[in-house]
N, C-alpha and C positions, 0 to 999 in steps of 0.2 A: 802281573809278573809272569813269565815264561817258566815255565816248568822244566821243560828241558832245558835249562840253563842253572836247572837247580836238582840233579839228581845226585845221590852218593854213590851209584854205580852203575852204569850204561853195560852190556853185553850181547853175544848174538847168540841165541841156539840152532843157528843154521839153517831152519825151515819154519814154516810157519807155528805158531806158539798155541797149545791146544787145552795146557792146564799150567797152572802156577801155585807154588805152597813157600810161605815163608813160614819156619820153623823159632822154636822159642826162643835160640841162639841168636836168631838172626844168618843162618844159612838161607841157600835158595835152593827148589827144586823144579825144574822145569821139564813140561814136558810136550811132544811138538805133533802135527797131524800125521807126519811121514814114521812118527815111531824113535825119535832121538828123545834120549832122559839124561840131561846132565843135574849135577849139584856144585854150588860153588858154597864156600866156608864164610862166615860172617864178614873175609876181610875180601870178597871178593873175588878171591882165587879157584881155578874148578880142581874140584877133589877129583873127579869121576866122569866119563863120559860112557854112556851104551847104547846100543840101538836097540828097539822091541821091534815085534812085527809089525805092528799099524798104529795107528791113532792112540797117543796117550791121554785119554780123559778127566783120568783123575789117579790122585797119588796120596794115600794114607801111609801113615808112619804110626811102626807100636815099638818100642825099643827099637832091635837091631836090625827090624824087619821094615823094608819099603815095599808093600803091596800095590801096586797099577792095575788100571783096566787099558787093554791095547787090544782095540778092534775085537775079536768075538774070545781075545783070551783074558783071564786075569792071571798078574805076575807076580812072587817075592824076590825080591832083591836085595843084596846084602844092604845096608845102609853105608855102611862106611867105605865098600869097595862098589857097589853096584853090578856083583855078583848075581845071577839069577839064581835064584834057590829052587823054585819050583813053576811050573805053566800050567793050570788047566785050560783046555777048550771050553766054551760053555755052549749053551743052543741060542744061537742068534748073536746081536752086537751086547758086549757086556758096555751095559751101560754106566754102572754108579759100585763102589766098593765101600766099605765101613767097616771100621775094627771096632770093636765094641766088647771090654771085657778080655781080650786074650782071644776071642773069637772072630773072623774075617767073614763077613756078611756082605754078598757079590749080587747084584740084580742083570738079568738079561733079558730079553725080546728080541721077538721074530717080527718083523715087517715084513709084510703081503704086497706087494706090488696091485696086483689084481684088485687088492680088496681095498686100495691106497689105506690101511691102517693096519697096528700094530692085530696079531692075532693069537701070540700066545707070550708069555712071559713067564721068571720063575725068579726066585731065591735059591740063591746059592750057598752053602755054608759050611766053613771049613777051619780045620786047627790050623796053627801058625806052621806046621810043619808040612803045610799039604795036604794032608788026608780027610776027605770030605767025609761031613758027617750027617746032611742029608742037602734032600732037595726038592721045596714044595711049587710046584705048577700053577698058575693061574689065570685065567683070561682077561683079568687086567694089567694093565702094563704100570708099574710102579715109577710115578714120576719123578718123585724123591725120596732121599732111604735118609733119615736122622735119626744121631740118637737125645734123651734127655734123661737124666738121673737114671742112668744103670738102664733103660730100655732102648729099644729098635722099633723104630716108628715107619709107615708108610705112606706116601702119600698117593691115592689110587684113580687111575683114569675109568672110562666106561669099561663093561655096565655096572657096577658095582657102584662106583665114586665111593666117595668118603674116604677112613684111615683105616689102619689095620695095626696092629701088633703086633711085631713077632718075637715069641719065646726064643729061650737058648734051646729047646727040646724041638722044635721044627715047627708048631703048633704055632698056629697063625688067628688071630681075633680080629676079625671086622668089627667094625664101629662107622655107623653110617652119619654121614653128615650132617652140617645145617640144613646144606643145600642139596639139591639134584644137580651137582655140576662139577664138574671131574677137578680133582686139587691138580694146578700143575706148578707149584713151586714149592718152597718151605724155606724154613730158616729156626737156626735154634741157637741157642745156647746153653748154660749149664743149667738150668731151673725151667728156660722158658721155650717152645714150640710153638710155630705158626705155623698156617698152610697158605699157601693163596689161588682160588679156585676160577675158571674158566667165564665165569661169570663177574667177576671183580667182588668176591668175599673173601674174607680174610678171618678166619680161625682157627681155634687152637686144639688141643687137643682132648679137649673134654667138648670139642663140637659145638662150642658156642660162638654166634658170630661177634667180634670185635671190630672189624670195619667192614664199609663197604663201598667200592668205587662202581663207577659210572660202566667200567670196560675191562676187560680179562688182566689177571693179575702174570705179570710175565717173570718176576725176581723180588724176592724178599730177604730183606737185612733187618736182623733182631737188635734191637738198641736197649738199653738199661733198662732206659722209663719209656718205652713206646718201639717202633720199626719206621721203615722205610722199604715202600714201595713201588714197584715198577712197572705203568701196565704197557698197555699190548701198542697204545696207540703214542708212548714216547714221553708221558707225562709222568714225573716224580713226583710221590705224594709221603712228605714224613707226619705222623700221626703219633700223639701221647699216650703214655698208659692210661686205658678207660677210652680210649677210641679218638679222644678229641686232636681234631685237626690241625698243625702248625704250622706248615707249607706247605705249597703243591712250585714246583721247576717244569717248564715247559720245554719241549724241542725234540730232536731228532733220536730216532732209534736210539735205546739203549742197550750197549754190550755189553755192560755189567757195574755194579756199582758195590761200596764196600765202604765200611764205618772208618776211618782213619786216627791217627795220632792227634793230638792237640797242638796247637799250631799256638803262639802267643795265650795260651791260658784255652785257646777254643778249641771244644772238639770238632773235626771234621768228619764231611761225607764224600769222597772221590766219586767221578761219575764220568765215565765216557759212551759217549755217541758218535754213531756213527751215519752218515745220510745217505749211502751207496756213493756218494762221490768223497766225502772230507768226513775226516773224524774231528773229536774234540776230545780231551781231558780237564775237567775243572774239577778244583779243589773249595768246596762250598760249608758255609759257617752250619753246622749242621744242628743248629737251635732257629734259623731262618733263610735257609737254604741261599746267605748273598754268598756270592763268589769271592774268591779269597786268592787265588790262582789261576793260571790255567795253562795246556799247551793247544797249540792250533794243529792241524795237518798232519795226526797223530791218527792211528788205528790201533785200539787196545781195544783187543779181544776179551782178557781177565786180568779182571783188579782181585788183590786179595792184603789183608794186613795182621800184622801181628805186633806186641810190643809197641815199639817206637821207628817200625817200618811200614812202608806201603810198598808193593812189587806190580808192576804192569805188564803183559805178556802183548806182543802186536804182532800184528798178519805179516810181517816183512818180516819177523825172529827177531826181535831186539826185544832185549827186555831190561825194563829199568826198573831202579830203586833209589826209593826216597827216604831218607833219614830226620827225624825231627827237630834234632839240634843243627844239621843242614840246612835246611830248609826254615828255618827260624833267622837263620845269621841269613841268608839269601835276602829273604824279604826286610829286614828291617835294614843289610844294608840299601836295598832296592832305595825303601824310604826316604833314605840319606840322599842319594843320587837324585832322588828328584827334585831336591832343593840344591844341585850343586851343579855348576858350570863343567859339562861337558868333556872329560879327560880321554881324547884318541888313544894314550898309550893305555892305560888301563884298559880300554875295548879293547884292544888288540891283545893286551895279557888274558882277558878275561874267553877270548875267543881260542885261544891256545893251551888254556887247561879245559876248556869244554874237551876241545879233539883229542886230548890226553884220556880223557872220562871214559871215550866211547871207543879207544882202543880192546 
């Protein structure tokens, strides 16, 4: 079944799509490479439009406060109006933000051109109203900043590798790896932490290895009883809790992938790729990675899900949303249709509320 023939809301943000949050309401927050951050309200409609200075990468929400990273600043924004509250500069591109606690935890790096690698990075750390309250230095560059039960975790490139820890007080705890091999993903949830490291190992955070693939770990999704992972060379691999293996999905670059809604009783796994010429979007049985869905000729940069929605961000600015009680009546009517003789008018209605969707 086509997927884009089955979204609950089609949209543009103008420029290419650089991050994506869908919130517990069911609202949307998007935000775009040129620096555009809009939000639309659960029913579709946009509350707010703003511009930042560059590259929106990432967008945390703590109450009334919407924190960003855009290009080498991080921002607070009103939530409700998209007011800017406050901007610091940092040193280098701000890479990654976390609110944790009532406290805004901002990571940055310097890239060397000369030295083609990163050469200095830092922790940034600040109250909700701006006022920073320190800031620790490092010569590794932090690949991923999560949190898990009340801490700040890090995941660390050369020469150090391994995790770190960081306190509400500035104080930073190294914890050295399984491996000699730089983490460069994570994934968590409320109880549970994974890293996935350069070498294709996958650990947590008492440093114990849990899996281990063939080739460098590019994207990790934490699931109840097990993950799913992504590595370098395009192959998905979902794994049990205690390590054991359940699937592996083969094929082209992966842009990002993300746990989903239950679709007829199943939970799913979204997953788009992309080959430099064509993307894909499918929607896969995520107990045995069959395909369940899918859209063709589609570029989704970031998948992300919440509740009973999935959100898609693409390189052209469109960005779509799927709904589970949609997307359930979609396919079982599909079903219907396949045992039924061919009705022209209904294609022709069913083509005329698509272009309604995507107004």
């Amino acid at each position: 079944m086509d997927l884009l023939a089955s979204t609950w809301m089609t949209r543009s943000l103008g420029e290419a799509v650089a991050s994506v949050a869908l919130e517990a309401d069911g609202s949307v927050i998007v935000g775009g490479w040129d620096g555009a951050l809009k939000r639309w309200n659960n029913q579709g409609d946009l509350l707010w439009a703003t511009k930042l200075n560059d590259r929106v990468n990432e967008v945390q929400r703590h109450e009334d406060c919407l924190v960003a990273t855009a290009g080498l600043h991080v921002v607070c924004l009103d939530h409700e109006t998209g007011e800017t509250r406050w901007s610091h500069a940092l040193e280098g591109s701000a890479d990654a933000v976390l609110i944790q606690g009532g406290i805004v935890y901002a990571v940055s790096s310097v890239y060397d051109i000369e030295h083609n690698d990163f050469i200095e990075s830092a922790v940034w750390c600040y109250d909700l109203d701006g006022a920073e309250r320190w800031v620790q230095r490092m010569d590794e560059r932090p690949w991923t900043i999560m949190s898990c039960e009340g801490q700040v975790w890090l995941g660390l490139g050369r020469p150090k590798c391994g995790l770190a820890k960081v306190n509400p007080d500035g104080s930073i705890l190294h914890l050295p790896g399984p491996v000699d091999s730089p983490v460069t993903s994570g994934a968590f949830n409320s109880t549970k932490l994974l890293f996935g490291h350069a070498d294709g190992t996958v650990s947590d955070r008492s440093s114990n290895v849990v899996h281990a693939l063939p080739s460098g770990v590019d994207s990790l999704v934490c699931l109840e009883n097990g993950a799913v992972v992504a590595e370098e060379t395009g192959d998905l691999h979902a794994f049990a809790k205690g390590g054991k293996s359940m699937w592996t999905q083969k094929g082209d670059a992966i842009e990002s992938h993300c746990d989903g809604f239950e679709v007829n009783g199943k939970p799913t796994h979204w997953i788009a790729r992309w080959s430099g010429v064509s993307g894909t979007l499918v929607v896969a049985d995520q107990s045995n990675g069959a395909t369940l869905a899918e859209a063709l000729s589609l570029h989704v940069r970031f998948l992300k899900s919440a509740g009973n929605r999935v959100i898609a961000g693409c390189e052209n600015g469109d960005v779509h949303v799927w709904e589970m009680a949609v997307l359930e009546r979609r396919m079982s009517a599909k079903k219907s249709d396949a045992h039924a003789p061919e009705n022209p008018r209904k294609s022709a209605l069913q083509d005329k509320l698509r272009k309604l969707r995507e107004r």
